[in-house]
C-alpha positions in Angstrom: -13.5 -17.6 -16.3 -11.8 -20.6 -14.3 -10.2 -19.8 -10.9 -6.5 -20.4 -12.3 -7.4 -17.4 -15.0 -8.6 -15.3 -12.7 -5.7 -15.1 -10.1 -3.4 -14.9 -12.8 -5.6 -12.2 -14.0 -6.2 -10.2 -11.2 -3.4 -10.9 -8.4 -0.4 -9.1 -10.3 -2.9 -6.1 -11.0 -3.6 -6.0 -6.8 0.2 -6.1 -6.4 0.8 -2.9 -8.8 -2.6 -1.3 -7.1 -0.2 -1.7 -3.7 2.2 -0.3 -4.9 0.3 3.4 -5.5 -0.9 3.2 -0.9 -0.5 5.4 1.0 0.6 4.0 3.7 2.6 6.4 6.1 1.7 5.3 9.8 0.9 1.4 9.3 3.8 0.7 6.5 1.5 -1.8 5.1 0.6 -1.9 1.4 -2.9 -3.0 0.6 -4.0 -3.3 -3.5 -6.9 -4.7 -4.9 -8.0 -4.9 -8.0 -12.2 -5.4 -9.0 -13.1 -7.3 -11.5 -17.0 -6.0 -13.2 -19.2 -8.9 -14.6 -18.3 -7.3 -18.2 -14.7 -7.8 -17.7 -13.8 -4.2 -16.9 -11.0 -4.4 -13.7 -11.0 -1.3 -11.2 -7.8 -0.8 -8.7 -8.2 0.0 -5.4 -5.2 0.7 -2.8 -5.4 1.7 1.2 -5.3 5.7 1.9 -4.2 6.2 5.3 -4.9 9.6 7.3 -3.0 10.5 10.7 -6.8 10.5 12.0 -7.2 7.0 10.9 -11.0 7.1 10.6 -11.0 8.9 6.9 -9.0 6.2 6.1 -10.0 3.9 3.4 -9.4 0.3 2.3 -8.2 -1.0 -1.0 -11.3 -2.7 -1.4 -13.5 -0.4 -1.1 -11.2 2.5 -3.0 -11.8 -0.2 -5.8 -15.6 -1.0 -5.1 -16.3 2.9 -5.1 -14.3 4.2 -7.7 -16.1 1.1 -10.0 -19.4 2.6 -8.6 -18.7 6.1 -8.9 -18.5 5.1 -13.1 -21.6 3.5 -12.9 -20.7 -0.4 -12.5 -23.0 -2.0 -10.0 -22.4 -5.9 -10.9 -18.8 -7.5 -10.0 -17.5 -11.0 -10.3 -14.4 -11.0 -8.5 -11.6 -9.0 -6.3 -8.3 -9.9 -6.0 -7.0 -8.4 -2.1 -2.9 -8.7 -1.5 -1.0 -6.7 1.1 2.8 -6.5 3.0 4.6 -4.4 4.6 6.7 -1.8 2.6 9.8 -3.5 3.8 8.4 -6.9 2.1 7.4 -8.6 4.9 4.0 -10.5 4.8 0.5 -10.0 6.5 0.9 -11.5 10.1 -1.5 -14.6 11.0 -1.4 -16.7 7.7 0.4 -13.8 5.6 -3.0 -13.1 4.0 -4.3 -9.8 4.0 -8.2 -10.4 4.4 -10.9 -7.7 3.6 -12.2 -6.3 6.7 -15.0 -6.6 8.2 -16.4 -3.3 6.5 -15.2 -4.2 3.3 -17.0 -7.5 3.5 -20.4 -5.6 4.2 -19.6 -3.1 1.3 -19.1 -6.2 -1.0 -22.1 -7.8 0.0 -24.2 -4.8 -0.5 -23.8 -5.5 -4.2 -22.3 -8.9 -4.8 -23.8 -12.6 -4.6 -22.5 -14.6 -1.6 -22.3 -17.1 -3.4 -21.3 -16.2 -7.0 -18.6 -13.5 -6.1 -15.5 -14.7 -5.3 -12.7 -13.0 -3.2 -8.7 -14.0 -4.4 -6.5 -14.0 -2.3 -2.3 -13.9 -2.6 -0.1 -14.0 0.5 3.6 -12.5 0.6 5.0 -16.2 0.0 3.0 -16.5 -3.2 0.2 -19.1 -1.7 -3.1 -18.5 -3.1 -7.0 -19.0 -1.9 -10.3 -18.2 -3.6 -13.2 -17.7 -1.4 -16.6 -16.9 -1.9 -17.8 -13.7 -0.1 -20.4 -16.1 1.9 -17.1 -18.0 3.2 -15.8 -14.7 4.2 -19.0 -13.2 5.2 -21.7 -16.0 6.2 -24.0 -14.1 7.9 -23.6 -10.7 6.0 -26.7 -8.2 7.1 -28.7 -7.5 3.6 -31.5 -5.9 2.8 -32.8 -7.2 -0.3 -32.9 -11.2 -1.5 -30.0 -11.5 -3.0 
């Protein structure tokens, strides 16, 4: 699937995985949406807790909701985010994966072949690798 197809595949489905956060001492909205090597997509959106370490990711809500159902080989996540007032990501109004998403991903995605979409609140789009994102990712296994 070309790059185009993908985001226009995957981005609107992050935006409606947003929409179900829970989000009640950041205010900021986080979807994702996981896209499996057989074309199945899993959602993912952030889960606060007022302790903020059970707190999880939309990424990885995705990644571990796929893996819970037995997926283990992805392609490609979409990751958006804003405030729930609308307001964008600060920095360059991308919401990137974290750096504990990233390691999640790379625990059972190519850094080369899987690619990370990306959609800020102004509608400009990036497509990354998870190498670009991750270049010195601690693995395992040869990947």
């Amino acid at each position: 699937m070309d790059h185009q197809k993908l985001l226009d595949t995957l981005i609107p489905r992050a935006w409606e995985a947003a929409e179900n956060a829970y989000v009640p001492y950041s205010g900021f909205r986080v979807g994702a949406a996981l896209l499996t090597k057989d074309g199945r997509i899993y959602p993912g959106c952030n889960i606060e807790n007022s302790a903020y370490g059970p707190s999880n990711c939309a990424e990885r809500t995705a990644f571990f909701s796929a893996i819970a159902q037995g997926e283990r080989e992805f392609a490609a996540i979409a990751v958006v985010g804003r405030f729930v007032d609308g307001s964008p990501a600060g920095g360059d109004g991308f919401a990137y994966p974290c750096g504990v998403c990233r390691q999640v991903m790379s625990e059972f995605c190519h850094p080369d072949h899987f690619l990370v979409l990306l959609e800020s609140g102004s509608g400009e789009r990036k497509v990354l690798t998870l190498g670009e994102l991750l270049p010195y990712g601690f693995v395992l296994k040869d990947q």
